[in-house]
C-alpha positions in Angstrom: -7.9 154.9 135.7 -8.4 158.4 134.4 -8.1 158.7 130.5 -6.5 162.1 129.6 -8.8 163.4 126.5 -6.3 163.9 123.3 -5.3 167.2 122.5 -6.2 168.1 119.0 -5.2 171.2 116.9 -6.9 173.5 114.2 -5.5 174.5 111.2 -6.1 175.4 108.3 -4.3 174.3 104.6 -4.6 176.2 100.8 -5.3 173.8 98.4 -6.5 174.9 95.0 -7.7 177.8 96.0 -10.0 176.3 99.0 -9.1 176.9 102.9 -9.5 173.5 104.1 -9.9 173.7 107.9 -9.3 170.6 109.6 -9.0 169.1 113.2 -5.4 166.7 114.1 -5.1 165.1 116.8 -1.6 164.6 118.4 -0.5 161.1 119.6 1.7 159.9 122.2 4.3 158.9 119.8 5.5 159.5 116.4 4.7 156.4 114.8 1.3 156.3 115.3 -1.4 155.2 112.6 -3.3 157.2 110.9 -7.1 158.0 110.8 -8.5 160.0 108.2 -11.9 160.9 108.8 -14.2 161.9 106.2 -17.5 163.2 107.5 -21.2 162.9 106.4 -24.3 165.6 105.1 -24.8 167.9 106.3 -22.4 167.5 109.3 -18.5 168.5 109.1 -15.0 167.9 111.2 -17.0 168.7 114.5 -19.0 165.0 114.1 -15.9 163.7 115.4 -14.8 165.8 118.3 -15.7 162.8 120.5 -14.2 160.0 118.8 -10.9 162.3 118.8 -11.1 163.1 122.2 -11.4 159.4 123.4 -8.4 157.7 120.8 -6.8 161.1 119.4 -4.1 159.9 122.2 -3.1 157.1 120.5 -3.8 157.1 117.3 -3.5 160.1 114.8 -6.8 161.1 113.8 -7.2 164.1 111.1 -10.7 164.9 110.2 -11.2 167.9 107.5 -14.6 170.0 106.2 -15.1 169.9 102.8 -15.3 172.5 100.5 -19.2 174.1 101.3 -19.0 172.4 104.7 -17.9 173.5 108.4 -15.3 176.1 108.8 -13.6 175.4 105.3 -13.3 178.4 103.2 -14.0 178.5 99.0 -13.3 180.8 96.3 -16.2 182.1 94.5 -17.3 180.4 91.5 -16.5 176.7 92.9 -18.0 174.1 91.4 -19.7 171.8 94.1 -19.7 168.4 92.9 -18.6 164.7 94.2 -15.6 164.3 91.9 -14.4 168.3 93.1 -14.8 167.1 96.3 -12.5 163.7 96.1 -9.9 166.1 94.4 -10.0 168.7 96.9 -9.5 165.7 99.8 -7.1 164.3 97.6 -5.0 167.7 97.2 -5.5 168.0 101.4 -4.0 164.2 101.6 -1.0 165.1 99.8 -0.4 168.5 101.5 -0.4 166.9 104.4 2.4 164.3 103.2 0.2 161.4 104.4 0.7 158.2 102.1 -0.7 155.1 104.0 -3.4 155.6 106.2 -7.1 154.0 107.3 -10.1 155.7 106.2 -13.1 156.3 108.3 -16.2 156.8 105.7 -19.2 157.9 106.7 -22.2 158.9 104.3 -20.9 161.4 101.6 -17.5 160.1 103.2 -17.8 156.8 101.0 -18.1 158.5 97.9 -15.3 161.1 98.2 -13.1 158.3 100.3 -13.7 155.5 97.2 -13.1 157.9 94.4 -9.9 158.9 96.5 -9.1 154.9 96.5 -10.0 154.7 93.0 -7.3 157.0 92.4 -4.3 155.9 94.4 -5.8 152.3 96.2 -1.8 152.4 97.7 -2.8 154.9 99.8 -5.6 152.4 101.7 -4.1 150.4 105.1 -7.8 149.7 105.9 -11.2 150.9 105.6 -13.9 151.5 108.2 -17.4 151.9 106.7 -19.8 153.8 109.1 -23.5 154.0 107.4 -21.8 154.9 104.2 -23.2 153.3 101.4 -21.5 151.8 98.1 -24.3 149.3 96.7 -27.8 149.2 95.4 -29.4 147.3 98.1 -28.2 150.3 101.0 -30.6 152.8 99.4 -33.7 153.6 101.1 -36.9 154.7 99.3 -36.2 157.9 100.5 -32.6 158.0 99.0 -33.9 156.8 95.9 -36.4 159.9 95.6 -33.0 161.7 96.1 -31.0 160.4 93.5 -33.7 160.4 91.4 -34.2 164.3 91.2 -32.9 166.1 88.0 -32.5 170.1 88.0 -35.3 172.1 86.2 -37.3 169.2 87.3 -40.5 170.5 89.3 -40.5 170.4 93.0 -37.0 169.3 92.8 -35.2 171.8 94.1 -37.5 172.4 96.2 -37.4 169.1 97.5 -33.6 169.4 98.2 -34.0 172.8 100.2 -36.7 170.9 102.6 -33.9 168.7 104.0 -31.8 171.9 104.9 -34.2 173.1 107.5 -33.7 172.7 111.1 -36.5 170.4 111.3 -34.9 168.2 108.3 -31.5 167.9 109.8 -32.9 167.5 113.2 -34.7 164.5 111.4 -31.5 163.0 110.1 -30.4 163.0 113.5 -33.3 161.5 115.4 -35.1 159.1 113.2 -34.5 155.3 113.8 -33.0 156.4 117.8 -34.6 154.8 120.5 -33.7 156.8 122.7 -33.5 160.9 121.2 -32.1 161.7 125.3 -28.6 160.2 123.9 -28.3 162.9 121.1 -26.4 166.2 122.0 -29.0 169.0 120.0 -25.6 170.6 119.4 -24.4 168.2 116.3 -27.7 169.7 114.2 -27.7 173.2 115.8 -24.1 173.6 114.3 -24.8 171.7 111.1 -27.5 174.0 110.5 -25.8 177.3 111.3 -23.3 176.3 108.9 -26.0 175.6 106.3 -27.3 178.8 106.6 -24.1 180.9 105.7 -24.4 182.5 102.6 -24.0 179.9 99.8 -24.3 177.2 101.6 -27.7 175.7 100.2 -26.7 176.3 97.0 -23.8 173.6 97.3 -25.5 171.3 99.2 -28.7 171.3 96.1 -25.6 171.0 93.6 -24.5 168.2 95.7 -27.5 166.7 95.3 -28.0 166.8 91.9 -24.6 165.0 91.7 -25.6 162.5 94.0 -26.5 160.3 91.2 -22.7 159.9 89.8 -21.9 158.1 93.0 -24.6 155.2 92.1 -23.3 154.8 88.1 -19.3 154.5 89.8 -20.8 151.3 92.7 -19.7 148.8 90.0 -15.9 150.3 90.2 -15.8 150.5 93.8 -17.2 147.3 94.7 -14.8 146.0 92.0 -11.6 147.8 94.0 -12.9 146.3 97.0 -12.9 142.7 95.4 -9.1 143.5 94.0 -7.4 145.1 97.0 -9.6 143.4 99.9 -8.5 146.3 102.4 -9.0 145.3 106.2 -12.0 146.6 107.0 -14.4 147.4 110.0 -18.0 147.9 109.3 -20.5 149.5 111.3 -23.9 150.6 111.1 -27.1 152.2 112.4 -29.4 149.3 111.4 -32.7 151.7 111.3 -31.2 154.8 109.6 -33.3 156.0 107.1 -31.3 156.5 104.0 -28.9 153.8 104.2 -30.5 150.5 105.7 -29.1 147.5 106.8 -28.7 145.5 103.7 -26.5 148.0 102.6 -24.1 146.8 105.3 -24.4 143.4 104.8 -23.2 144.3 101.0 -19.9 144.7 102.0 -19.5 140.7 102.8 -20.0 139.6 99.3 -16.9 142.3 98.3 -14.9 141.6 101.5 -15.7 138.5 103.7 -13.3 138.6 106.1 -14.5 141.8 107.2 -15.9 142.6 111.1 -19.6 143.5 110.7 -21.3 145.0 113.8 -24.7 146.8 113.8 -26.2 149.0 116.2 -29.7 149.8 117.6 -29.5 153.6 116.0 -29.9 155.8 113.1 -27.6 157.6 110.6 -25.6 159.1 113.3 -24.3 156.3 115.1 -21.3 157.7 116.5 -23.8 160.3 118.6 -25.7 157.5 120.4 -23.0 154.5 120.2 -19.5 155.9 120.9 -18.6 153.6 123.4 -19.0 150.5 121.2 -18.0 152.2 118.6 -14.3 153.6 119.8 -13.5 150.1 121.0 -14.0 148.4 118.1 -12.1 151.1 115.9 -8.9 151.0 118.0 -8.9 147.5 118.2 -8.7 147.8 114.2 -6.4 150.1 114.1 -3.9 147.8 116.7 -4.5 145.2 114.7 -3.0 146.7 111.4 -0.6 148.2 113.0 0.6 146.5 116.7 2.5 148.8 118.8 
């Protein structure tokens, strides 16, 4: 039977100051759940183009850039940081009217997504967790060397701009893949043209630097998970290279009853492992919310 691909619009919304562009799928009926989608580094809205395409029908997925990511547009003089971030997102959230929906976090997703739960946990139907890290135990040597780095430090700025080169976000993609034939080149070729417009690199080594406020607030987000116990779906590149698999497992302490399901990839698991992925992500989203 021939599945019709979603159709999805682009728009654009003035919060703050910021042009948030974002992608919206629109579902065969009215009532459908929601999906917000909150993307990774150093990717945007476009990581999820797929995963629209195939339940964008159905469901109502919205995925938006960030401010210093994709096609979103920011003043001059923004201040690039985690908690700007989470209010910006927040801001989008509420211009958009939405007031119970499930949130899809992936990477920098789980820090602005959690800080956003923090704030107003109401919001939450149910979480799924895509290689997006909220405890110790899911950070890598290499992620360690990252929040470790102060500004002024030597070499650590410099340190930060080797990850924004082709060959460093090519990396991100490819390391801990089996098989490299299943990744599109497109996902990094756009990542890095959008890293390369003018200011880019400056928010992502601001960013960066920040990084280490999202370790001191793990206590408070594992706590909300223990509280609220939100449904939740977890899934994971077992080999990715900043966030490894005991970072996954985590989760069970804070919420048992979640579905864990790991996958023979990297960071990016959605580029090699869409079709076990969408599956198991509408069969969530039925589940909370049975047509």
């Amino acid at each position: 039977m021939l599945v019709s691909p979603a159709r999805t619009l682009h728009r654009h919304l003035d919060v703050d100051g910021v042009r948030v562009f974002y992608r919206e799928s629109v579902p065969d009926r009215a009532d459908a759940p929601a999906l917000l989608l909150l993307h990774g580094f150093p990717s945007g809205s476009h990581h999820f183009r797929r995963l629209i395409d195939v339940l964008g029908g159905h469901y109502r997925l919205i995925a938006p850039d960030y401010p210093g990511f994709g096609h979103t547009e920011t003043p001059e003089g923004f201040t690039y940081s985690f908690d700007r971030l989470a209010d910006i997102t927040e801001g989008f959230v509420r211009r958009l009217g939405l007031d119970r929906f499930v949130m899809y976090v992936f990477d920098f997703g789980a820090p602005v997504g959690f800080r956003i739960a923090e704030r107003h946990p109401e919001w939450i139907a149910g979480l799924v967790v895509q290689n997006g890290n909220a405890y110790e135990e899911g950070l890598s040597e290499a992620a360690r060397g990252l929040v470790a780095l102060t500004p002024g430090a030597p070499g650590a700025e410099g340190a930060v701009r080797g990850m924004l080169t082709l060959a460093g976000t090519r990396g991100q993609y490819e390391t801990g893949v089996p098989d490299p034939e299943l990744i599109a080149p497109d996902g990094w070729t756009l990542d890095q043209h959008f890293l390369d417009l003018p200011g880019r690199k400056e928010a992502q080594v601001a960013l960066a630097f920040d990084y280490r406020s999202n370790v001191e607030r793990y206590d408070r987000w594992q706590a909300w998970l223990r509280k609220d116990t939100p449904p939740a779906l977890i899934l994971w590149g077992r080999h990715d290279p900043f966030f490894p698999e005991p970072g996954a497992r985590a989760y069970l302490r804070d919420l048992p009853d979640a579905a864990l399901h790991l996958f023979d990839t990297g960071h990016f698991a959605l580029e090699t492992h869409l079709p076990e992925i969408a599956p198991l992500i509408a069969g969530f989203l039925d589940r909370l919310s049975p047509r």
